[in-house]
C-alpha positions as CSV (number, residue, x, y, z in Angstrom):
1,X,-31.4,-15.5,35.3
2,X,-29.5,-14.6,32.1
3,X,-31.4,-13.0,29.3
4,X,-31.4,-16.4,27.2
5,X,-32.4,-18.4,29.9
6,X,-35.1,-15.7,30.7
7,X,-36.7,-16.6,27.1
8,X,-36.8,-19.9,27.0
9,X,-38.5,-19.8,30.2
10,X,-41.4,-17.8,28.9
11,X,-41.8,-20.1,25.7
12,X,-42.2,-22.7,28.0
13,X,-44.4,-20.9,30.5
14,X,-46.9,-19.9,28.0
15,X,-48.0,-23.2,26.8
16,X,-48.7,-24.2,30.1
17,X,-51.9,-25.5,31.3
18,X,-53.1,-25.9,34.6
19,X,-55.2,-29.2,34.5
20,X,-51.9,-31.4,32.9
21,X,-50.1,-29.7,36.0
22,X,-52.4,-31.4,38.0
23,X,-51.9,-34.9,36.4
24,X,-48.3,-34.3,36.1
25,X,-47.7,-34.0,40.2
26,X,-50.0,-36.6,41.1
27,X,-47.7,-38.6,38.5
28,X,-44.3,-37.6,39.9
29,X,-45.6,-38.1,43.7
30,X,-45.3,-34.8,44.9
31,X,-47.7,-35.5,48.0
32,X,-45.9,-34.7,51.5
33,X,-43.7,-38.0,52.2
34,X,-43.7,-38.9,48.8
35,X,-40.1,-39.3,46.1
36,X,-41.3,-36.0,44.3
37,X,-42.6,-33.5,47.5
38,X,-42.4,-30.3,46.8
39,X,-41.9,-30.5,43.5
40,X,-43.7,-27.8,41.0
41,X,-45.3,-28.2,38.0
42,X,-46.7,-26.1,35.1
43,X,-48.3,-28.7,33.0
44,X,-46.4,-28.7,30.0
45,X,-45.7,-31.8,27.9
46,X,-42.2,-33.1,27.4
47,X,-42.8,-33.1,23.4
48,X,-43.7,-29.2,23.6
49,X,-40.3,-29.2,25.9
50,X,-38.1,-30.4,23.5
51,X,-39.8,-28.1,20.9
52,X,-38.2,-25.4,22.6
53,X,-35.0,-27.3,23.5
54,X,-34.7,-27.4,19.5
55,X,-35.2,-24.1,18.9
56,X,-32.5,-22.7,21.4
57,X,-29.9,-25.3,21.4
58,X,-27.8,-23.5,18.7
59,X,-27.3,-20.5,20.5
60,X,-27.8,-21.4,24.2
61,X,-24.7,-21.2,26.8
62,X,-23.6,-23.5,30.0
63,X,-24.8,-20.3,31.9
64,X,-28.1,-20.2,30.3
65,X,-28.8,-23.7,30.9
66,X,-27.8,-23.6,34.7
67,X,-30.0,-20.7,35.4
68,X,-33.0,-23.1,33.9
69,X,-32.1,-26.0,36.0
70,X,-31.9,-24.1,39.3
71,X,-35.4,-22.8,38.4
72,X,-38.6,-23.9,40.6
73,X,-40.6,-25.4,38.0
74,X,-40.0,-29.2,36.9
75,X,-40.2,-28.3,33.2
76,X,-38.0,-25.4,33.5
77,X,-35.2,-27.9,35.0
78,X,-36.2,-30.2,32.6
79,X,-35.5,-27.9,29.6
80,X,-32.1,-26.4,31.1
81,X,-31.0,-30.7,31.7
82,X,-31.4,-31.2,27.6
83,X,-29.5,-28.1,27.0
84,X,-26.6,-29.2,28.7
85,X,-27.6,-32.8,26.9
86,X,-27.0,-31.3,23.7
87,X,-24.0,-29.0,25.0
88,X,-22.0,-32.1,25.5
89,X,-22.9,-33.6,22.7
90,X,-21.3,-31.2,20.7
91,X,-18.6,-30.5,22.8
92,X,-17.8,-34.6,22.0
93,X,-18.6,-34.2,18.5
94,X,-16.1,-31.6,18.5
95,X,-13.5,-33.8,20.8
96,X,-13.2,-30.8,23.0
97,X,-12.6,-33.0,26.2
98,X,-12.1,-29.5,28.4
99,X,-16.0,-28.6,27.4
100,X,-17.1,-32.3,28.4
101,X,-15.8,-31.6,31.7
102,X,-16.6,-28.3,32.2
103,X,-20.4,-29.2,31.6
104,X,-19.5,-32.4,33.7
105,X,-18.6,-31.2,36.7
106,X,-21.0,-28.7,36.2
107,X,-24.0,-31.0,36.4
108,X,-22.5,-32.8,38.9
109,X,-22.7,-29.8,40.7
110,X,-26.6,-29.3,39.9
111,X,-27.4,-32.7,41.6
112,X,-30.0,-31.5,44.1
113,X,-31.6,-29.9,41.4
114,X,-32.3,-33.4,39.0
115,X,-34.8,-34.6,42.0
116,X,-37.2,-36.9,39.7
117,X,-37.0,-39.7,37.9
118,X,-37.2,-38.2,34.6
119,X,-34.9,-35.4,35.7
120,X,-32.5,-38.2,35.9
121,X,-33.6,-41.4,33.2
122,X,-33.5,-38.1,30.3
123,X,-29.5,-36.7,31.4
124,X,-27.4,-39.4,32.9
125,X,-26.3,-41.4,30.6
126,X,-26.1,-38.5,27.9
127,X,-23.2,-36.9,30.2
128,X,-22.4,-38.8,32.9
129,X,-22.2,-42.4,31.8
130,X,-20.5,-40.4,28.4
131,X,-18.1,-38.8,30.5
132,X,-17.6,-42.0,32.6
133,X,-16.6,-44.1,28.8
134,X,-14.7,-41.3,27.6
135,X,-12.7,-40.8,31.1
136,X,-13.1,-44.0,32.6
137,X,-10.2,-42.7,35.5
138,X,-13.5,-40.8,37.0
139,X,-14.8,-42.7,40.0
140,X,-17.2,-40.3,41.2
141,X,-20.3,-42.4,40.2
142,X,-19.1,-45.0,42.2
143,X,-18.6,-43.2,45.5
144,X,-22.8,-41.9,44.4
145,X,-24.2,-45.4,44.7
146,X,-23.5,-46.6,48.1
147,X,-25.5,-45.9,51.1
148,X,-25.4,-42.3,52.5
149,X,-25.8,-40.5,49.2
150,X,-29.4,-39.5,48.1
151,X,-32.0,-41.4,45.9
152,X,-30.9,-39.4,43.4
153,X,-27.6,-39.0,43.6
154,X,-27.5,-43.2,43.7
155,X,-30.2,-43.3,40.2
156,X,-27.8,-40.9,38.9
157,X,-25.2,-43.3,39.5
158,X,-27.5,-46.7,38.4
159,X,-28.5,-45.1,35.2
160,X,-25.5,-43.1,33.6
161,X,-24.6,-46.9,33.5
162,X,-26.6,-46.3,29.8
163,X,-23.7,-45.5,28.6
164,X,-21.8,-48.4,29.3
165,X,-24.2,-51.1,27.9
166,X,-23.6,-50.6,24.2
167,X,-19.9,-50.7,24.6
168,X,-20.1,-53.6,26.0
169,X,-18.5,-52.1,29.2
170,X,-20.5,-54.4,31.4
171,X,-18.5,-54.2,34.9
172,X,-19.9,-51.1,36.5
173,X,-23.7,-52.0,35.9
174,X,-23.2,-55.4,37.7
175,X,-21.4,-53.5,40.6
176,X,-23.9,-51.1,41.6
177,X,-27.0,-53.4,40.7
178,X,-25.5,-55.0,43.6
179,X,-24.8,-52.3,45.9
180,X,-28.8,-51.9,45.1
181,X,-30.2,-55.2,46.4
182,X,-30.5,-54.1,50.1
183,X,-31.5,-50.2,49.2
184,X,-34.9,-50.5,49.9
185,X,-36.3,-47.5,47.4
186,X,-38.5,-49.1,44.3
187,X,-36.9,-46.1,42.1
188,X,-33.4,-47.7,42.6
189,X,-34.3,-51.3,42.5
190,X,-36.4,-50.5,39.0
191,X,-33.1,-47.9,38.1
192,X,-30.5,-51.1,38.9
193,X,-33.2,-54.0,37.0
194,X,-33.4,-51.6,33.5
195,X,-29.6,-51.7,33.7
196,X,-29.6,-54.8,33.9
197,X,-32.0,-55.9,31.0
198,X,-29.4,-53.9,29.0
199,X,-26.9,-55.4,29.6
200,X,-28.8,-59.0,28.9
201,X,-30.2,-57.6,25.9
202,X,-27.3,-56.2,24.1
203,X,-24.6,-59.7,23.5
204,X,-24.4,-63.2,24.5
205,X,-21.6,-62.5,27.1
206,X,-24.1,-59.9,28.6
207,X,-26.5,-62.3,29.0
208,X,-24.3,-64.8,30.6
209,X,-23.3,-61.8,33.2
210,X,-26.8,-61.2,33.6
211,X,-27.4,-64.7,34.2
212,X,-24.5,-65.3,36.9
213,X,-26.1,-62.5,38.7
214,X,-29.1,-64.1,39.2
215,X,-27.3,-67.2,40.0
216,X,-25.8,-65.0,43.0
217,X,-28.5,-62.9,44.2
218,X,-31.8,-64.6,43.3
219,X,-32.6,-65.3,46.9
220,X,-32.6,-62.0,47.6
221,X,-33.3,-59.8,44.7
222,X,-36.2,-57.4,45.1
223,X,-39.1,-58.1,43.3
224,X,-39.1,-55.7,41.5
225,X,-35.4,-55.7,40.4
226,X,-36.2,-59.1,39.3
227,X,-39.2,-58.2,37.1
228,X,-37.3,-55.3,35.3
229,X,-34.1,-57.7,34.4
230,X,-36.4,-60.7,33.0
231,X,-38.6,-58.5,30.5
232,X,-36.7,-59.6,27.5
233,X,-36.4,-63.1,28.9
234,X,-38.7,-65.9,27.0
235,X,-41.5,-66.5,29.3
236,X,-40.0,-70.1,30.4
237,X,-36.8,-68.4,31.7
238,X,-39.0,-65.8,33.2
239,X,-40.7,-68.8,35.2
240,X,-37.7,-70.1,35.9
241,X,-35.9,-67.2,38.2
242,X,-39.9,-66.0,39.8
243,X,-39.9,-70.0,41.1
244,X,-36.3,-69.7,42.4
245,X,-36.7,-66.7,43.8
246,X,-39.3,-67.8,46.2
C-alpha cells in the first residue's frame, strides 16, 4: 500500500466502531450463502467516508486509490471507489480522454473487488456509464450483462446505464433490462427496474419506451422489476400493469 493510501486508511479506521460493524454486515448479507459473504466491515458511516474522500481528493493518485480498493475492509474499497469517482471527474472536466481511460480500464480491472451493491450503485455510472456516453464505440458493458458473467459484473453493467438516462440515450437500458428478465437474482431485477423508472421519469418518449416494454414483457417481468419501474407511475397505471401482470 502506497504511503497516501496508507493514510487515508487510518483516518477511516479510527472512527470505526464495532457495534455499526455489526448492523452494517447483517445489512449487506454477509452470512455464508448470502450476495455479501465474506465481506468485512469496520462500522463506519458513508457520510464520515466521504469526509475523508474530501479531504484527500486534491492530492490523491490512480495508485493510491487502487491500493484502497484492493483492501479487505468494505469502507476502505468504498473510499478508494470515490477517489477514482472524483479522478475521472476531473480528468473530464479537463477533456483529458487518455486519463478517463486509464482510470476506465483500470476499474474495470478492479471488478472483483466492487462485490456489494453499494460498491457498485455509488461508481458505475460516475465512470462507466461516463465512459460509455463519452466513448460510445466501447461495448464492454454489453458483453457484462448476459449470463456467465457475475452479479456484479452484470449490476455493473445495469446500472452504469445512469449515465445514459439524462441524455436521453435510452437504447442500452431497454437492452439489458431485458437480458434481466430471466436472471433470477433480486439485486439485478431491482438494478434493471431503477433503470428503468429513469428512463420513464426523465421525457415523454422515455415513458413511451418504458411503456412498450411493459407491453412486451409484462407476462413475465419479475415482481420485483415491475415494482421498481412503476414507482413514479400514478397509482391507477400502477394497478393497471400489477392486474396484467397476473
Amino acid at each position: 500500500m502506497t504511503p497516501k493510501a496508507q493514510d487515508i486508511k487510518e483516518a477511516i479506521v479510527s472512527v470505526a466502531t464495532p457495534e455499526k460493524a455489526r448492523i452494517l454486515q447483517y445489512f449487506f448479507k454477509t452470512g455464508e450463502g448470502q450476495y455479501g459473504a465474506g465481506d468485512h466491515f469496520l462500522g463506519v458511516k458513508n457520510p464520515e467516508v466521504r469526509l475523508v474522500v474530501k479531504t484527500a481528493r486534491k492530492e490523491v493518485s490512480l495508485e493510491d486509490a487502487t491500493c484502497l480498493v484492493k483492501d479487505k475492509w468494505h469502507e476502505v474499497r468504498l473510499c478508494g471507489l470515490l477517489l477514482m469517482v472524483e479522478l475521472f471527474h476531473q480528468a473530464k472536466k479537463k477533456k483529458d480522454a487518455d486519463e478517463m481511460t486509464r482510470i476506465y480500464k483500470k476499474y474495470i480491472s478492479l471488478h472483483e473487488f466492487v462485490n456489494n451493491w453499494d460498491l457498485v450503485d455509488l461508481s458505475a455510472g460516475k465512470i462507466v456509464g461516463e465512459y460509455e456516453a463519452l466513448f460510445p464505440e466501447e461495448g464492454l458493458m454489453d458483453e457484462w450483462i448476459k449470463p456467465g458473467h457475475t452479479l456484479w459484473q452484470r449490476r455493473i453493467a445495469m446500472v452504469c446505464c445512469w449515465g445514459h438516462t439524462g441524455r436521453n440515450d435510452f437504447g442500452k437500458v431497454l437492452s439489458r433490462a431485458e437480458m434481466l428478465l430471466d436472471s433470477g437474482e433480486d439485486l439485478l431485477n431491482k438494478a434493471a427496474g431503477w433503470m428503468l423508472r429513469e428512463v420513464f421519469k426523465e421525457s415523454e418518449e422515455g415513458s413511451d419506451m418504458v411503456r412498450q416494454f411493459l407491453e412486451n414483457h409484462v407476462k413475465g417481468i419479475p415482481s420485483i422489476m415491475l415494482s421498481y419501474i412503476c414507482e413514479k407511475m400514478d397509482e391507477e397505471e400502477r394497478r393497471y400493469w400489477r392486474q396484467l401482470r397476473k
